[in-house]
mmCIF file of the N, C-alpha and C atoms, coordinates in Angstrom:
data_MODEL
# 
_entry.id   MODEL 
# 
loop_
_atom_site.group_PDB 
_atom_site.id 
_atom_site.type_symbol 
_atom_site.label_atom_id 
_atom_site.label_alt_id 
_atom_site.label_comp_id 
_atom_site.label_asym_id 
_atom_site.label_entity_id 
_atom_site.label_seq_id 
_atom_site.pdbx_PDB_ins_code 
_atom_site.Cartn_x 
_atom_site.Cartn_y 
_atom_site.Cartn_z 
_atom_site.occupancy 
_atom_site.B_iso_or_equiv 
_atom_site.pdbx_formal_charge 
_atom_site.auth_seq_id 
_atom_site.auth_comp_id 
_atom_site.auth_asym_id 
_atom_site.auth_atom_id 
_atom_site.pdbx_PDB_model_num 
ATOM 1   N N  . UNK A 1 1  ? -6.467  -36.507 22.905  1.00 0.00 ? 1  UNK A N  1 
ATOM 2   C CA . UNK A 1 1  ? -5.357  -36.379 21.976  1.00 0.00 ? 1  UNK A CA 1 
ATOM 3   C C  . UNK A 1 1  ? -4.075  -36.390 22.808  1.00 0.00 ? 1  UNK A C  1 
ATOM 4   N N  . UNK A 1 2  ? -2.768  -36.828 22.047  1.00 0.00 ? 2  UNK A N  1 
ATOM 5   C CA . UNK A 1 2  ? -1.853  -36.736 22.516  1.00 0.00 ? 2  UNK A CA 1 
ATOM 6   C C  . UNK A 1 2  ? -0.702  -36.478 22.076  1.00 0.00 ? 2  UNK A C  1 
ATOM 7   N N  . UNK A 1 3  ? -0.135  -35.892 23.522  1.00 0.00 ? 3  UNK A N  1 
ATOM 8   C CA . UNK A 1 3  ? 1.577   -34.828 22.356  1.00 0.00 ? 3  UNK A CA 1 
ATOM 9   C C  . UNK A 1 3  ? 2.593   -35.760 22.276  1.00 0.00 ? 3  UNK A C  1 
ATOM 10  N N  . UNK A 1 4  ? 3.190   -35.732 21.445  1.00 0.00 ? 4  UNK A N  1 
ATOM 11  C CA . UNK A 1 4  ? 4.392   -36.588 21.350  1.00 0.00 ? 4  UNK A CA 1 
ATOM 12  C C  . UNK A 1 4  ? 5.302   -35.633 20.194  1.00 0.00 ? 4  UNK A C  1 
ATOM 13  N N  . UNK A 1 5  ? 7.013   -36.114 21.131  1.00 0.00 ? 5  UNK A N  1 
ATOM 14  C CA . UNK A 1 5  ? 8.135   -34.738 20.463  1.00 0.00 ? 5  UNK A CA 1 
ATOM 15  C C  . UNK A 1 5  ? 8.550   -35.043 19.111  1.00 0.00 ? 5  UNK A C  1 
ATOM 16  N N  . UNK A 1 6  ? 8.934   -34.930 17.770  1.00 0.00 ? 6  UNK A N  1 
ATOM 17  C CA . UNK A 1 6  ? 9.212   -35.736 16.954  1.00 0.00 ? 6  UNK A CA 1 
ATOM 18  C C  . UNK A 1 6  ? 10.977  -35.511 17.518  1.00 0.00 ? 6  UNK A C  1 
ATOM 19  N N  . UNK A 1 7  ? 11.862  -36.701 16.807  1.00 0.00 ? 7  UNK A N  1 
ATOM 20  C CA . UNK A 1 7  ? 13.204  -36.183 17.540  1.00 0.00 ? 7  UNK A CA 1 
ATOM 21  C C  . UNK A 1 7  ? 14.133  -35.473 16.078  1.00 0.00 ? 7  UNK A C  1 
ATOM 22  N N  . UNK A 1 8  ? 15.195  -35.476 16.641  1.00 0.00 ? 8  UNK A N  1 
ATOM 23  C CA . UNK A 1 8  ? 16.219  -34.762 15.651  1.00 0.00 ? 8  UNK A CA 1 
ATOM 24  C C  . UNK A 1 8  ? 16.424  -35.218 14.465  1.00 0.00 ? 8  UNK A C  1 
ATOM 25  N N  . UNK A 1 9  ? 15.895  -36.955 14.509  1.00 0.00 ? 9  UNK A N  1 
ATOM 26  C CA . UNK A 1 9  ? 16.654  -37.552 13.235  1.00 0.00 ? 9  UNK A CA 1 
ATOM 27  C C  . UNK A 1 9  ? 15.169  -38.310 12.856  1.00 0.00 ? 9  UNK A C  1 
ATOM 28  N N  . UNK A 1 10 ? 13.969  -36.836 12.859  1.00 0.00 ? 10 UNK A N  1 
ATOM 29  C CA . UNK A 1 10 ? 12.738  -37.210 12.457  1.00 0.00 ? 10 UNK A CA 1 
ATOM 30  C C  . UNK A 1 10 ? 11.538  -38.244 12.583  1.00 0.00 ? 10 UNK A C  1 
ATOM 31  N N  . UNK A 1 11 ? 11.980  -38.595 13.446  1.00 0.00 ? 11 UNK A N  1 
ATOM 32  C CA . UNK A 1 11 ? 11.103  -40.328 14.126  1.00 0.00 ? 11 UNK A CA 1 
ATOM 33  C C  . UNK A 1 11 ? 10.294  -39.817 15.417  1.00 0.00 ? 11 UNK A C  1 
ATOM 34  N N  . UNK A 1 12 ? 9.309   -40.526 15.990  1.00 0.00 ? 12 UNK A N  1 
ATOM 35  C CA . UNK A 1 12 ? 8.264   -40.300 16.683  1.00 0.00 ? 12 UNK A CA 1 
ATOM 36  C C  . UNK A 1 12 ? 8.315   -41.500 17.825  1.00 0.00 ? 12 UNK A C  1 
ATOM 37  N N  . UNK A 1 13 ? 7.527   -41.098 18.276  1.00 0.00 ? 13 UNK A N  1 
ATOM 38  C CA . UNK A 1 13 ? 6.965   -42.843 19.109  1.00 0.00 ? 13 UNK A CA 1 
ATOM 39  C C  . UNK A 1 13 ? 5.812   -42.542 19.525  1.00 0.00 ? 13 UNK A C  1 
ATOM 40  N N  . UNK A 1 14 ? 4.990   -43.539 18.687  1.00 0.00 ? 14 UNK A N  1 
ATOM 41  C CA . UNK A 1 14 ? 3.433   -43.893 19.133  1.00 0.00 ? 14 UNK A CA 1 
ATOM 42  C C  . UNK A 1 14 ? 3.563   -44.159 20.216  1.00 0.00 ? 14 UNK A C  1 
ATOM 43  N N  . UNK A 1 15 ? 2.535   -42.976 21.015  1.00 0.00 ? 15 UNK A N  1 
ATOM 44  C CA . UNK A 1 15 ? 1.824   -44.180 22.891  1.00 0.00 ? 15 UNK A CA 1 
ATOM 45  C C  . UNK A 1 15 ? 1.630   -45.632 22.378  1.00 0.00 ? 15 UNK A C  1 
ATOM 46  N N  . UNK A 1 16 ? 2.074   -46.360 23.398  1.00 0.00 ? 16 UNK A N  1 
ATOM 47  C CA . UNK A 1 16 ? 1.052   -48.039 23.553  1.00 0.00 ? 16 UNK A CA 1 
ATOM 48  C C  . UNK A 1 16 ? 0.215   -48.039 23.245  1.00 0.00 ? 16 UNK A C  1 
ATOM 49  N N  . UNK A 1 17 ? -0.681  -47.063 23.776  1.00 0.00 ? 17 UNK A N  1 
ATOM 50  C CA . UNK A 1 17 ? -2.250  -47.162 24.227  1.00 0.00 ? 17 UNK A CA 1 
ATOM 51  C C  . UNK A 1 17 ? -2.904  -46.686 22.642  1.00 0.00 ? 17 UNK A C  1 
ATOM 52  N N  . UNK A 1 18 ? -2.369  -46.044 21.810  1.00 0.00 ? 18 UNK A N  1 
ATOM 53  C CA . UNK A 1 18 ? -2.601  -45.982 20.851  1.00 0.00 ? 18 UNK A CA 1 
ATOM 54  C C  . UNK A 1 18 ? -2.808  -47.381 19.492  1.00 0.00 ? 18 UNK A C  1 
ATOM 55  N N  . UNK A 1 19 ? -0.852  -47.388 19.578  1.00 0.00 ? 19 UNK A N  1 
ATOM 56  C CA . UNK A 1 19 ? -0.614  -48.641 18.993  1.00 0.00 ? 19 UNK A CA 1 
ATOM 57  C C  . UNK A 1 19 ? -1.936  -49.630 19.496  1.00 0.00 ? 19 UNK A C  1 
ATOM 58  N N  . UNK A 1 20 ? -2.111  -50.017 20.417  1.00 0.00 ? 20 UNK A N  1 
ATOM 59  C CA . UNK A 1 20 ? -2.730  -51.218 20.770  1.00 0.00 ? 20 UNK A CA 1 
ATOM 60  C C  . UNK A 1 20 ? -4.181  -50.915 20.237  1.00 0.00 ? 20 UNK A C  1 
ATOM 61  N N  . UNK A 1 21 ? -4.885  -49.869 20.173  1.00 0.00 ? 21 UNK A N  1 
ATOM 62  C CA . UNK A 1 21 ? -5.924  -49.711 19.787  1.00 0.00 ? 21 UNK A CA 1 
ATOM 63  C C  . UNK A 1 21 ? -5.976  -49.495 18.153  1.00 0.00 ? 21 UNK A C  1 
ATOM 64  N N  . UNK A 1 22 ? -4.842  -49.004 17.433  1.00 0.00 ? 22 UNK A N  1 
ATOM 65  C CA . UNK A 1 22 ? -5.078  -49.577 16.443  1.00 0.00 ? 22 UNK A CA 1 
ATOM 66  C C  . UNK A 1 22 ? -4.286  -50.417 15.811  1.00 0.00 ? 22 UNK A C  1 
ATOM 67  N N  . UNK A 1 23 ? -4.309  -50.986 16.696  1.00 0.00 ? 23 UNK A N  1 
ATOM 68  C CA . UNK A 1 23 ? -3.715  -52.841 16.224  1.00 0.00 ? 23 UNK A CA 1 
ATOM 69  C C  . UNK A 1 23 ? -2.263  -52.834 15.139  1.00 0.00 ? 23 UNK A C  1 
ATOM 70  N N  . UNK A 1 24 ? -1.584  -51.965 15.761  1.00 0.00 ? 24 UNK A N  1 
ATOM 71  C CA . UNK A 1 24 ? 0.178   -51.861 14.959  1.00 0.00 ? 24 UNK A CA 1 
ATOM 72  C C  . UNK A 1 24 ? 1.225   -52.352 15.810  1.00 0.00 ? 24 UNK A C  1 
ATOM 73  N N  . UNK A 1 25 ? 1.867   -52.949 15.559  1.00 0.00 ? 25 UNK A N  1 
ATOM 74  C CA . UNK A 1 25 ? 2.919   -53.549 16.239  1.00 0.00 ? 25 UNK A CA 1 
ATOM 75  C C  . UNK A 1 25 ? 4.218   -53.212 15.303  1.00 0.00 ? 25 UNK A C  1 
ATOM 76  N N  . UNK A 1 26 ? 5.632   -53.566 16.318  1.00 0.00 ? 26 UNK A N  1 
ATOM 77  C CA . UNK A 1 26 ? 6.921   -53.340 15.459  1.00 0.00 ? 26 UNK A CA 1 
ATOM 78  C C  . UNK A 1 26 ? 6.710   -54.192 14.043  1.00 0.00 ? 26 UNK A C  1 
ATOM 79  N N  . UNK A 1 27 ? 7.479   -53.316 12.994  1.00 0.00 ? 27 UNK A N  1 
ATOM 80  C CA . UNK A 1 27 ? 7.519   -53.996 11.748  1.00 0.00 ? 27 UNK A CA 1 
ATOM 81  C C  . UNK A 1 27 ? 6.617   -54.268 11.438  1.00 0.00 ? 27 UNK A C  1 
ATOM 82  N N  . UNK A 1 28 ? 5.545   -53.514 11.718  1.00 0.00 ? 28 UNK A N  1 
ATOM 83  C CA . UNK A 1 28 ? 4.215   -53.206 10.260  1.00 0.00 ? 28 UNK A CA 1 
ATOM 84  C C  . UNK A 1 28 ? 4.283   -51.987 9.937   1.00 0.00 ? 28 UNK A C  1 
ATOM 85  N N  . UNK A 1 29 ? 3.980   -52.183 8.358   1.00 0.00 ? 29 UNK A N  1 
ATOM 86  C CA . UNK A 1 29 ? 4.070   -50.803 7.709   1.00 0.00 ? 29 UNK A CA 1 
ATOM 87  C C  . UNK A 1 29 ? 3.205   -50.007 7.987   1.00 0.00 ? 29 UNK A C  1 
ATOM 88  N N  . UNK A 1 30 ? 3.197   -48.661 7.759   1.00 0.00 ? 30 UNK A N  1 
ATOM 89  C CA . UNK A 1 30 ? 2.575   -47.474 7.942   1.00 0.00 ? 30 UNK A CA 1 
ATOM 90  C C  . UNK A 1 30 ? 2.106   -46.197 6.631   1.00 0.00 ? 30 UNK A C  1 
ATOM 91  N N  . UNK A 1 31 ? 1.117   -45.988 6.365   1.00 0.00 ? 31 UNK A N  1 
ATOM 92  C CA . UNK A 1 31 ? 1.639   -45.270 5.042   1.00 0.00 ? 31 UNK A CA 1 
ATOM 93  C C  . UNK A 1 31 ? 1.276   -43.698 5.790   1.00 0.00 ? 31 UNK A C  1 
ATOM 94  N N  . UNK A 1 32 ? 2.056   -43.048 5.318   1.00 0.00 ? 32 UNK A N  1 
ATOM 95  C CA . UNK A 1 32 ? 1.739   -40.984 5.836   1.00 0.00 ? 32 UNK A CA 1 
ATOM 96  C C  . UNK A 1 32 ? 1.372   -40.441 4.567   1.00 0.00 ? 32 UNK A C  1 
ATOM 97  N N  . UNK A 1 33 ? 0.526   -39.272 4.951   1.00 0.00 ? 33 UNK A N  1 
ATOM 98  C CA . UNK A 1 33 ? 0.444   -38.442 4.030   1.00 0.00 ? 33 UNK A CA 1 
ATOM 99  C C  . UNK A 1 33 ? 0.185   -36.824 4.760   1.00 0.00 ? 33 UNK A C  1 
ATOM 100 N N  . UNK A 1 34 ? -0.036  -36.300 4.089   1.00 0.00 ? 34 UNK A N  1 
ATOM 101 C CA . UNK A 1 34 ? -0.054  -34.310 4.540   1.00 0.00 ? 34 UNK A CA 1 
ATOM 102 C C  . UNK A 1 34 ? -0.788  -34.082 3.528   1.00 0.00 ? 34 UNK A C  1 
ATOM 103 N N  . UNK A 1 35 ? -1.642  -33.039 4.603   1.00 0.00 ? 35 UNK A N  1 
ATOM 104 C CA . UNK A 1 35 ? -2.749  -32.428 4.164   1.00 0.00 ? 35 UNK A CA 1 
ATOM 105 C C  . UNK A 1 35 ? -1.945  -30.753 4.190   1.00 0.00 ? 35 UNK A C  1 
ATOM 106 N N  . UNK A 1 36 ? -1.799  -30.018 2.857   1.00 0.00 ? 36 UNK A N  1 
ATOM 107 C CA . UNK A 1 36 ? -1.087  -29.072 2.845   1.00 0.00 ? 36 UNK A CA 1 
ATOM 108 C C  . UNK A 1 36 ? -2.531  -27.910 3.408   1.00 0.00 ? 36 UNK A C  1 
ATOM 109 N N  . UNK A 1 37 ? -3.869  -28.449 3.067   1.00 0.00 ? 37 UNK A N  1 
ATOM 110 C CA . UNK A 1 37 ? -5.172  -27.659 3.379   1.00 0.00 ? 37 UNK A CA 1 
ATOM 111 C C  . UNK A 1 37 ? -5.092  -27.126 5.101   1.00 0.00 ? 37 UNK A C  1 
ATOM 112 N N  . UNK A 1 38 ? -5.374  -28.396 5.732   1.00 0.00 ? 38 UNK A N  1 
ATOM 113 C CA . UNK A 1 38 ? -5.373  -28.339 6.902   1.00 0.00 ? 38 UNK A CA 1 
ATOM 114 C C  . UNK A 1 38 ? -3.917  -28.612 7.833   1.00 0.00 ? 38 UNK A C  1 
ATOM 115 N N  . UNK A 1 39 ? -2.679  -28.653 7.394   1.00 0.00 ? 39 UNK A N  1 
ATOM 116 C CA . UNK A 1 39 ? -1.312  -28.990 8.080   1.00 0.00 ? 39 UNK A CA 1 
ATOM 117 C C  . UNK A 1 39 ? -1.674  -30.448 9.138   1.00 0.00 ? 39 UNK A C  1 
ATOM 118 N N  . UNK A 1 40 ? -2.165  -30.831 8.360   1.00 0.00 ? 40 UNK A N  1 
ATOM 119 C CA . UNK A 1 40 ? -2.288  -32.662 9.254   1.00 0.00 ? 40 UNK A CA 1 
ATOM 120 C C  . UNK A 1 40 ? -1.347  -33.338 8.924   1.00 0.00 ? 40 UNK A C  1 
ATOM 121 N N  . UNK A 1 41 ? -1.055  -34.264 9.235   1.00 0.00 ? 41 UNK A N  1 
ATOM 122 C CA . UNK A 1 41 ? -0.296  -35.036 9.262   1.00 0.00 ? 41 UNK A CA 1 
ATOM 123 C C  . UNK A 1 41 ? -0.965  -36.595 9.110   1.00 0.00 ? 41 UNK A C  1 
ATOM 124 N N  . UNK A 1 42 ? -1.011  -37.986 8.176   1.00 0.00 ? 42 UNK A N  1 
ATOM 125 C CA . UNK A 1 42 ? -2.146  -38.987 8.805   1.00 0.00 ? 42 UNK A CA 1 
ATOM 126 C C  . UNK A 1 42 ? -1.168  -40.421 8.823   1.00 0.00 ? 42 UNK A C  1 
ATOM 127 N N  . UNK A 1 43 ? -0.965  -41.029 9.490   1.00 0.00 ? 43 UNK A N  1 
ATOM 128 C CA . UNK A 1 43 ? -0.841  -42.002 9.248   1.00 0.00 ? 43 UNK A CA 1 
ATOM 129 C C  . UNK A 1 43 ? -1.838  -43.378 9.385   1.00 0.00 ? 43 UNK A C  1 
ATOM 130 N N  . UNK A 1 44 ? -1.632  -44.219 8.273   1.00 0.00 ? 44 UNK A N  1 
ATOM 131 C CA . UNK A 1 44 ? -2.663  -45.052 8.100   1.00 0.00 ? 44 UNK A CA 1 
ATOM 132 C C  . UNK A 1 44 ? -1.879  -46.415 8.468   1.00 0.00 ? 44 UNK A C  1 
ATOM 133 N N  . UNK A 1 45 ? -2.634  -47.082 9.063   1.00 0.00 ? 45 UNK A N  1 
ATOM 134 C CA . UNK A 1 45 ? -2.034  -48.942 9.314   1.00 0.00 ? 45 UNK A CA 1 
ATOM 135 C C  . UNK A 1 45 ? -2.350  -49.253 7.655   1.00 0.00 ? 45 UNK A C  1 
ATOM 136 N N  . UNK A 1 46 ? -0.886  -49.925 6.513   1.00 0.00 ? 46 UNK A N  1 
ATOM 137 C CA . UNK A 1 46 ? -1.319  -50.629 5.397   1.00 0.00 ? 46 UNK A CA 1 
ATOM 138 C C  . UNK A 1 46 ? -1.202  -52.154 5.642   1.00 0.00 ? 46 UNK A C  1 
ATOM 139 N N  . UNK A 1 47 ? -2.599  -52.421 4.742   1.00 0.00 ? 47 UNK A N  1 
ATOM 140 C CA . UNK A 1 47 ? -2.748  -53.575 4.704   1.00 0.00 ? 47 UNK A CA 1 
ATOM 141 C C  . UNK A 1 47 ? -1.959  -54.515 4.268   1.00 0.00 ? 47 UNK A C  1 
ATOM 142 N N  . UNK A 1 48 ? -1.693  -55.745 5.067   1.00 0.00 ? 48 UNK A N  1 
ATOM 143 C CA . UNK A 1 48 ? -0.937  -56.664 4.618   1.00 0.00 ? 48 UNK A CA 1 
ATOM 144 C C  . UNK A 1 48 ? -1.416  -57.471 4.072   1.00 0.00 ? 48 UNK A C  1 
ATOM 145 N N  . UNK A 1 49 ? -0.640  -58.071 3.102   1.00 0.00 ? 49 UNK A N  1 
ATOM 146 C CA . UNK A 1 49 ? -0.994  -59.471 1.848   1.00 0.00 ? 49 UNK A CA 1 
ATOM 147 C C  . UNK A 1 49 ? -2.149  -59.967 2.323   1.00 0.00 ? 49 UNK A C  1 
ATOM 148 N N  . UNK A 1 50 ? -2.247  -60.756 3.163   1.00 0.00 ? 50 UNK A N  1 
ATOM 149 C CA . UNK A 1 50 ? -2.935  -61.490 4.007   1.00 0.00 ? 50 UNK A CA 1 
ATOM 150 C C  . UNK A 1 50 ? -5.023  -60.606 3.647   1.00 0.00 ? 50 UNK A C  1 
ATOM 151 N N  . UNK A 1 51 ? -4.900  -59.372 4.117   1.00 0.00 ? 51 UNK A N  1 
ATOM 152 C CA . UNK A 1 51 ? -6.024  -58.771 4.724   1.00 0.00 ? 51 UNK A CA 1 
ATOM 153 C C  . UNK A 1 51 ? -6.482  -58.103 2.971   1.00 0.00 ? 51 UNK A C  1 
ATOM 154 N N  . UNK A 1 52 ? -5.415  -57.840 2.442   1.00 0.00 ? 52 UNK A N  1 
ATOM 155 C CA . UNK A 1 52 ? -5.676  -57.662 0.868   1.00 0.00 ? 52 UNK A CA 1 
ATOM 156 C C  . UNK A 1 52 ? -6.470  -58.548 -0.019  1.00 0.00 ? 52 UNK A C  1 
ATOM 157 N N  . UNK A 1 53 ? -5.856  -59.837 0.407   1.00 0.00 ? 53 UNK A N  1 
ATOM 158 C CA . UNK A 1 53 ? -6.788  -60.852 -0.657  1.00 0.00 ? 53 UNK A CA 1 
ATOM 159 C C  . UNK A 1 53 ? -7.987  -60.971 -0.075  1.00 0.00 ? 53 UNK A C  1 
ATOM 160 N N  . UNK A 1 54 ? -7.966  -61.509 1.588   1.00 0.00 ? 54 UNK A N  1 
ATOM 161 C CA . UNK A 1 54 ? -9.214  -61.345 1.992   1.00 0.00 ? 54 UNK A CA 1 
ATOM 162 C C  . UNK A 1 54 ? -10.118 -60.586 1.577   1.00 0.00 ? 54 UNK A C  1 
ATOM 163 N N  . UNK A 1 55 ? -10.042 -59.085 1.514   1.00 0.00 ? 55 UNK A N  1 
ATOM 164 C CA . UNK A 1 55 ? -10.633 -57.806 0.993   1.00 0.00 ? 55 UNK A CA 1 
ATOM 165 C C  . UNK A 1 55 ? -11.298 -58.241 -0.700  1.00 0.00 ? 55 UNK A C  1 
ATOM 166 N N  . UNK A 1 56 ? -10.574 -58.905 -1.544  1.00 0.00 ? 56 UNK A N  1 
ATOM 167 C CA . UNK A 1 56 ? -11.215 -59.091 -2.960  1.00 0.00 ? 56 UNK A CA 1 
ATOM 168 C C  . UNK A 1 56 ? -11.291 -60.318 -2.618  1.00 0.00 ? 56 UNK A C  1 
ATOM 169 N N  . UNK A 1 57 ? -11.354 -61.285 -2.512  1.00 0.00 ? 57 UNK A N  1 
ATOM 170 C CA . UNK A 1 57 ? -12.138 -62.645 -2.303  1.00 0.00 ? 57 UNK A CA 1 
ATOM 171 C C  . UNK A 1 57 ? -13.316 -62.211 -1.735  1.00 0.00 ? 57 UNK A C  1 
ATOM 172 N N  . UNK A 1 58 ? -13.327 -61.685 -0.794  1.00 0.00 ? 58 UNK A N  1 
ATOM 173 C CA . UNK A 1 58 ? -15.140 -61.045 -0.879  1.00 0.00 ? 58 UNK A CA 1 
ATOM 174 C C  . UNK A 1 58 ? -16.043 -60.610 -1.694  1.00 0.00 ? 58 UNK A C  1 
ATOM 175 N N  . UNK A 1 59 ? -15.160 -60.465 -2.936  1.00 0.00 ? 59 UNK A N  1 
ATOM 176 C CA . UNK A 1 59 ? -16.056 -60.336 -4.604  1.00 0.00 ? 59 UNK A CA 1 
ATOM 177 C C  . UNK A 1 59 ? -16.175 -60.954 -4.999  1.00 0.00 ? 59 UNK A C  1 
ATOM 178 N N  . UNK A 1 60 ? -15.109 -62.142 -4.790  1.00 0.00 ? 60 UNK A N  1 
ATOM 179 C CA . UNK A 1 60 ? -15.695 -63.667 -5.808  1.00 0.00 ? 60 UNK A CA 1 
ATOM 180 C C  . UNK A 1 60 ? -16.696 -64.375 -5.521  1.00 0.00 ? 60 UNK A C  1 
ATOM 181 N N  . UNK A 1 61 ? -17.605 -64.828 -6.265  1.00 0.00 ? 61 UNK A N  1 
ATOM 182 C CA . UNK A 1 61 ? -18.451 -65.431 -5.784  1.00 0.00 ? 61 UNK A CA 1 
ATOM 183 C C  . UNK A 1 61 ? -18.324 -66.597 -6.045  1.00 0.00 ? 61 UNK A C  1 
ATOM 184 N N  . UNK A 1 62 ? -18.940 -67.839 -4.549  1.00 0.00 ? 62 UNK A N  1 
ATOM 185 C CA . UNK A 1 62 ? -18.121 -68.889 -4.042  1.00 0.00 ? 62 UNK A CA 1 
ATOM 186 C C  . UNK A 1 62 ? -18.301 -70.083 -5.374  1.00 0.00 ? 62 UNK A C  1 
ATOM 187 N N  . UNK A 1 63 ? -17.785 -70.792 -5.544  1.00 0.00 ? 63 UNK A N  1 
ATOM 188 C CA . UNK A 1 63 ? -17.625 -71.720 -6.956  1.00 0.00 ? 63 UNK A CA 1 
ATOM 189 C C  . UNK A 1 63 ? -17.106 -70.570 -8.276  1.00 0.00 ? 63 UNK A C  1 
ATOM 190 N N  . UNK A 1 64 ? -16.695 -69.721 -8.395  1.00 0.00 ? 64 UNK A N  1 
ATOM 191 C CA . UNK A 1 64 ? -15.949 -68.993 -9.170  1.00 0.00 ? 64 UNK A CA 1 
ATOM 192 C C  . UNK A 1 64 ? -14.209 -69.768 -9.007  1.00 0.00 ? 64 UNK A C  1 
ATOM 193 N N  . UNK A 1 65 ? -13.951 -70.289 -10.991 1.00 0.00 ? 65 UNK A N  1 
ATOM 194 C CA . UNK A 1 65 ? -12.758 -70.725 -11.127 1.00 0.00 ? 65 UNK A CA 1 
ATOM 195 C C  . UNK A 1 65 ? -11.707 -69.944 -10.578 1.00 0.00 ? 65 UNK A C  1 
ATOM 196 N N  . UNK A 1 66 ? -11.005 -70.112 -10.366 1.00 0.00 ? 66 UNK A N  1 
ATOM 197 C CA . UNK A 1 66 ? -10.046 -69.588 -9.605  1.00 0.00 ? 66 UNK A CA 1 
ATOM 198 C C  . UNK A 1 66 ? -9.030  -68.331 -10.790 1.00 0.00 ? 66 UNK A C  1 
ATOM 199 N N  . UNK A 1 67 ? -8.590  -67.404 -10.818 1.00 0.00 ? 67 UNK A N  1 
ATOM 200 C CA . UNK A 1 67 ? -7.743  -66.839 -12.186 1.00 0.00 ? 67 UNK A CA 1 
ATOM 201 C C  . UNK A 1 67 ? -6.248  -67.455 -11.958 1.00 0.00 ? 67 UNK A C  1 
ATOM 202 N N  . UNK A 1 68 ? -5.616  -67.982 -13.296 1.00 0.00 ? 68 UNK A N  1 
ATOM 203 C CA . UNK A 1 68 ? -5.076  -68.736 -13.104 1.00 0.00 ? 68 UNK A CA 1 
ATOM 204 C C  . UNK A 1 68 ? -3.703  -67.891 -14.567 1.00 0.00 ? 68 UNK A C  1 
ATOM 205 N N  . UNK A 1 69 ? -4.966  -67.053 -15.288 1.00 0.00 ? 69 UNK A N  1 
ATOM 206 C CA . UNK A 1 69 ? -3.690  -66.764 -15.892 1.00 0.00 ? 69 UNK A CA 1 
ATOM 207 C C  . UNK A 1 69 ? -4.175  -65.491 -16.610 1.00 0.00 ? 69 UNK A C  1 
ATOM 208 N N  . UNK A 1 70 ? -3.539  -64.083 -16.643 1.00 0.00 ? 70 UNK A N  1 
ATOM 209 C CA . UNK A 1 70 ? -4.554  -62.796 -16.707 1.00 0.00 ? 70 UNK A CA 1 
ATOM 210 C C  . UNK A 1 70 ? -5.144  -62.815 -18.076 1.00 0.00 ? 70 UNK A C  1 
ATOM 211 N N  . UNK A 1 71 ? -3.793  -63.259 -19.178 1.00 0.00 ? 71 UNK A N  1 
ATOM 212 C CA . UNK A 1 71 ? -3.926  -63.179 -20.442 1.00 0.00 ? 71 UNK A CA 1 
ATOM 213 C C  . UNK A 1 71 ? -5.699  -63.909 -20.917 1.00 0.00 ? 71 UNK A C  1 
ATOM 214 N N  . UNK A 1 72 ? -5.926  -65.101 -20.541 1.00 0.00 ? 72 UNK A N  1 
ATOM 215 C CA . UNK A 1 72 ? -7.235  -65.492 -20.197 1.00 0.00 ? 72 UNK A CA 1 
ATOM 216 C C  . UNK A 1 72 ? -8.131  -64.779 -19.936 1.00 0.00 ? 72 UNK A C  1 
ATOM 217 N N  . UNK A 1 73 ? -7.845  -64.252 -18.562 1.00 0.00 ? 73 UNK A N  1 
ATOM 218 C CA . UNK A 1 73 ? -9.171  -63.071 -18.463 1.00 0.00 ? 73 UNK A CA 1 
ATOM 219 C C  . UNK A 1 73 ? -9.233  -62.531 -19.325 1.00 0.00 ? 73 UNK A C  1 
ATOM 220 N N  . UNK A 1 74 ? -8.290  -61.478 -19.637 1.00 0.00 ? 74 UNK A N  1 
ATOM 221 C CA . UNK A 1 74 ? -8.574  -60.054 -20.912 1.00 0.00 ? 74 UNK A CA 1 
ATOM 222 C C  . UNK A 1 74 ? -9.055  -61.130 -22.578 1.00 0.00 ? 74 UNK A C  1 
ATOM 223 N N  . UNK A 1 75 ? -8.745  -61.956 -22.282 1.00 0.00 ? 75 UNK A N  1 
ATOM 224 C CA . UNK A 1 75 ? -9.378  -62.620 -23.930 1.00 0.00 ? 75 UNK A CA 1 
ATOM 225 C C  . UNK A 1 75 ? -11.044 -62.894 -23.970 1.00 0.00 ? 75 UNK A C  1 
ATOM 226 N N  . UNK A 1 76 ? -11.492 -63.810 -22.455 1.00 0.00 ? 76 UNK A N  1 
ATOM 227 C CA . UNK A 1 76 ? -12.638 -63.687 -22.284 1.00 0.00 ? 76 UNK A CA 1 
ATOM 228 C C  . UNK A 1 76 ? -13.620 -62.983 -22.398 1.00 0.00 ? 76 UNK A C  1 
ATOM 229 N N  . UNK A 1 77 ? -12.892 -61.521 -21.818 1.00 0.00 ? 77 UNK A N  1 
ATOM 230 C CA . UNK A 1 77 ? -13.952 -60.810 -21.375 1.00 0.00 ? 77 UNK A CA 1 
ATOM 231 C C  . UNK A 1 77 ? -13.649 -59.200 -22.854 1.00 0.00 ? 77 UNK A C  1 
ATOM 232 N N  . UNK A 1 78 ? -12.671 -59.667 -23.739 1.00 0.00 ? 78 UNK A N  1 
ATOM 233 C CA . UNK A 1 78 ? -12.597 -58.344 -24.918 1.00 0.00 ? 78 UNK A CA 1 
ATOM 234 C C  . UNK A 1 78 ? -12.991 -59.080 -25.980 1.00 0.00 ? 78 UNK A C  1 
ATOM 235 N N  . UNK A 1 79 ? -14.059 -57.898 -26.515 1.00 0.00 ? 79 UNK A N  1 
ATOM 236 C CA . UNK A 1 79 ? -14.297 -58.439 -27.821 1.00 0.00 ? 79 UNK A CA 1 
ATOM 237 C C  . UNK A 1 79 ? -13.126 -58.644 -28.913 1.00 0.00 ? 79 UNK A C  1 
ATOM 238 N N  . UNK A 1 80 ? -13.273 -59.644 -29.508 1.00 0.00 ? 80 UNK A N  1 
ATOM 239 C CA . UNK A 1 80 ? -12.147 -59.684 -30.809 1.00 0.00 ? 80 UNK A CA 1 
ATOM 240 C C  . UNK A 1 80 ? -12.750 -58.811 -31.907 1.00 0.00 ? 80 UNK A C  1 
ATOM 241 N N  . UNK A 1 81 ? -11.290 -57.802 -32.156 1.00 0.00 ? 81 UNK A N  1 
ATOM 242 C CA . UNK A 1 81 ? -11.603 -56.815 -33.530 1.00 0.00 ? 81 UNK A CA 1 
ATOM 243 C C  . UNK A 1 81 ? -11.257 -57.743 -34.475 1.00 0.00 ? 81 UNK A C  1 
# 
């Protein structure tokens, strides 16, 4: 583990050796949260556009039309009262 000071005007600086291991570089977002249970602190690497779609295209299954317009979906898939 490692100490790092936060400064006056609330900002930090990740070690390198950190950053690099989990793959963050300048100008990628970060999301925080606090654990009021345990006084943690977490920050998470958020996913970018890119790693998002990837993430649900792994549900489509391959020859699945593409969605093209939502109103479509919800008609398809709700029964008509």
């Amino acid at each position: 583990m490692t100490s790092i000071t936060l400064s006056s005007k609330g900002q930090l600086v990740i070690p390198a050796s950190v950053r690099k291991r989990a793959k963050v570089a300048a100008g990628d977002q970060l999301l925080v949260s606090y654990n009021e249970k345990t006084g943690e602190i977490c920050l998470k690497r958020a996913e970018t556009i890119d790693e998002l779609a990837d993430r649900f295209n792994s549900f489509i299954k391959p020859g699945t039309k593409p969605l093209e317009n939502a109103s479509e979906f919800y008609q398809q898939r709700s029964p008509r009262l």
